[in-house]
C-alpha positions as CSV (number, residue, x, y, z in Angstrom):
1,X,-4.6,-13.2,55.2
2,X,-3.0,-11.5,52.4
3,X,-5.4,-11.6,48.8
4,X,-3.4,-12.0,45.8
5,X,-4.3,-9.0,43.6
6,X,-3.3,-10.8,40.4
7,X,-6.4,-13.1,41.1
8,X,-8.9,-10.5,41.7
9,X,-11.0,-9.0,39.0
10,X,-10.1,-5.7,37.4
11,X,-12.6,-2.8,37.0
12,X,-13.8,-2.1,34.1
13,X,-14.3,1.8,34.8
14,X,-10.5,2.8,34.9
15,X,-8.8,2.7,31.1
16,X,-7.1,5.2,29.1
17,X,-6.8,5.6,25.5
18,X,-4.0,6.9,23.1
19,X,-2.7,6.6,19.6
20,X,0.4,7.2,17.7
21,X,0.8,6.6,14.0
22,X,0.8,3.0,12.5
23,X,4.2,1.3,12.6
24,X,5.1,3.0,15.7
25,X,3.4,0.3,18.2
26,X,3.1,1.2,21.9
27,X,4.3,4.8,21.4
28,X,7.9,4.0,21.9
29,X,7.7,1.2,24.2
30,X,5.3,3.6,26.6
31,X,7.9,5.2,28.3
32,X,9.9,1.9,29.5
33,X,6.8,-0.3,29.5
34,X,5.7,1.0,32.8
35,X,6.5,4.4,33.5
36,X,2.8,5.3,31.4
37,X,3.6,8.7,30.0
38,X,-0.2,10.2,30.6
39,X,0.4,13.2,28.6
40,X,0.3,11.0,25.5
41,X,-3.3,10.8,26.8
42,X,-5.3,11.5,23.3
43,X,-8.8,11.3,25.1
44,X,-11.0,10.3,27.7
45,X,-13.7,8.1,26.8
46,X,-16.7,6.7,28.8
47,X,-16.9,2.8,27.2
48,X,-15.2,0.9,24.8
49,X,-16.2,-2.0,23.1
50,X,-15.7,-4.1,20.0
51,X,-12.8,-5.7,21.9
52,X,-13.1,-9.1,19.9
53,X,-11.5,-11.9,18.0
54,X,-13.8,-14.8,16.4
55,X,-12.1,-18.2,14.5
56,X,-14.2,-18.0,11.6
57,X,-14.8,-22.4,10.6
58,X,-16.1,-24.0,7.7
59,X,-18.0,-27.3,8.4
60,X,-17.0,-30.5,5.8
61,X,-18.9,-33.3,6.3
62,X,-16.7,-36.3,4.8
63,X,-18.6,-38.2,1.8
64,X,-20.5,-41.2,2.9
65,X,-20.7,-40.7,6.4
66,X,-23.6,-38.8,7.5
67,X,-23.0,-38.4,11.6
68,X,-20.0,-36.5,11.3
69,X,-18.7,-33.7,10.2
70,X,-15.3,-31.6,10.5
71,X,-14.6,-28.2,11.2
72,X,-12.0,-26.4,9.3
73,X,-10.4,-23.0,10.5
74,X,-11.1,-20.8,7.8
75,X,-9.3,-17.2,9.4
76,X,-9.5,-14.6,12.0
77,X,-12.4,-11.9,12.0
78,X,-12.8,-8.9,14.8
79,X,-15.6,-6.7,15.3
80,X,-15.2,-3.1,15.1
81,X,-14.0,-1.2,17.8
82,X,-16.5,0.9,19.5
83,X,-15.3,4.5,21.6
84,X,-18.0,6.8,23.3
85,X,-17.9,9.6,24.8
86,X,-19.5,12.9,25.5
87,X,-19.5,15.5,23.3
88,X,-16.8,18.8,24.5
89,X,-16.0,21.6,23.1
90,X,-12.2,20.5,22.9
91,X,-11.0,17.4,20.5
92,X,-8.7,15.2,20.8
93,X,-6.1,14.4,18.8
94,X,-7.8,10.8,17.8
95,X,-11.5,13.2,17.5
96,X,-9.3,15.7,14.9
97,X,-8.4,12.9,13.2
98,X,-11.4,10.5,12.7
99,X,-13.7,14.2,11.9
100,X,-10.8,15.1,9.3
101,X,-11.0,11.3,7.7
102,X,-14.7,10.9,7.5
103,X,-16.3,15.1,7.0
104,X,-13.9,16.7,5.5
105,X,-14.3,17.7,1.8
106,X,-11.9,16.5,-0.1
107,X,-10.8,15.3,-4.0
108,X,-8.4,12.9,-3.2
109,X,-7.2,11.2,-0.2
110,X,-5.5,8.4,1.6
111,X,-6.5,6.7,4.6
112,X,-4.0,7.9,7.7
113,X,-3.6,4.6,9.7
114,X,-2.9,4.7,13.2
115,X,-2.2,2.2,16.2
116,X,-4.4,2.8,18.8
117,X,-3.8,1.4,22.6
118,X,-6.2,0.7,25.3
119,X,-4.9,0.5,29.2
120,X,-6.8,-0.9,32.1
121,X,-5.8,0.7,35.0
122,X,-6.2,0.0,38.7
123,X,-8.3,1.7,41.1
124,X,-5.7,4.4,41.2
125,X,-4.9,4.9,37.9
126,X,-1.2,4.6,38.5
127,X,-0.7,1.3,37.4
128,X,-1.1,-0.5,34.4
129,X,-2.8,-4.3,34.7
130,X,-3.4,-4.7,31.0
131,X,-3.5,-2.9,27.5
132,X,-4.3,-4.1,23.8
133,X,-2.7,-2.7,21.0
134,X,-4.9,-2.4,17.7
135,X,-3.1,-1.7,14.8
136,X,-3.9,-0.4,11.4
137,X,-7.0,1.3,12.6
138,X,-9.3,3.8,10.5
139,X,-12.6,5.5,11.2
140,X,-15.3,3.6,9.5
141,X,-18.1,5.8,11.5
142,X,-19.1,8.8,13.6
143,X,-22.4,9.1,14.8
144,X,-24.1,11.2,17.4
145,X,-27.0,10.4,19.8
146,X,-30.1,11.7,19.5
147,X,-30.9,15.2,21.1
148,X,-34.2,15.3,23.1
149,X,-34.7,18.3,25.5
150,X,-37.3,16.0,27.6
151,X,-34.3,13.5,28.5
152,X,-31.7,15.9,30.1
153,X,-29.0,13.3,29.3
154,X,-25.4,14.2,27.9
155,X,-24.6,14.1,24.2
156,X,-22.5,11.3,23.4
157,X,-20.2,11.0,20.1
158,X,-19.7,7.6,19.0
159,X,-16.4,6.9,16.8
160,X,-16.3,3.5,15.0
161,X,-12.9,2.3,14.3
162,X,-11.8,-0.6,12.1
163,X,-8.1,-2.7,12.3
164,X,-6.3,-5.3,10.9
165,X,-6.0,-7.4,14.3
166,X,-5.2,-6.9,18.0
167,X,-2.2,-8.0,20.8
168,X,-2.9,-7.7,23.9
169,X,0.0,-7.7,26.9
């Protein structure tokens, strides 16, 4: 009996991350859609979240009836997006950039968007089942774990990213 792979559940251990500059969407059409270009690879990270979309409502209750009410949509909100990962010697391109953003000294500035894409791959890592495009993104926060000799555990760089909304394909 053959199983139909499209039913199965994906893995949530395989994904790569990359980025290009805002505007530019899937870094021009990622090489025919399929043919996943890995050196565009920016960096490995070891978990992602913040992948999130909530219909923010507004509750009216009509006048002069008191057992019901109405629920108006009021917009779209989305959670930041969340990338760990542990802390090496050589940065990415996206770790240049959010450490650039958010430490460097500087008088004036302006805010370097980017479109950032996230791919769910399969076992092998040679195909793509999914990705989500976030566009708009900026580093809102960069924050390192705690080091404690007793633990023995690896340092881990967390990089907070904020974006105007999400597709995902």
């Amino acid at each position: 009996m053959e199983i139909d792979k499209n039913i199965y559940p994906a893995v949530g251990f395989n994904f790569r991350v990359t980025s290009s500059d805002a505007g530019f969407g899937l870094l021009g059409a990622l090489k025919s859609i399929t043919g996943f270009d890995s050196s565009q690879t920016d960096a490995s990270f070891q978990e992602i979240s913040g992948i999130k979309a909530k219909l923010e409502t507004e509750t009216y209750s009509p006048k002069g009836s008191n057992n019901q009410q109405i629920k108006l949509p009021m917009g779209v909100t989305y959670d930041d997006l969340e990338l760990k990962r542990g802390i090496v010697k050589k940065d990415s391109d996206i770790g240049k950039w959010c450490n650039n953003f958010l430490t460097n000294d500087q008088f004036g500035y302006s805010i370097n968007r980017k479109t950032l894409n996230v791919f769910l791959l399969d076992n092998n890592s040679d195909k793509i089942l999914m990705s989500w495009t976030f566009f708009n993104c900026y580093p809102v926060e960069i924050s390192i774990d705690s080091f404690d000799a007793m633990d023995g555990k690896l340092a881990v760089e967390t990089i907070k990213l904020t974006y105007s909304h999400f597709k995902k394909s």
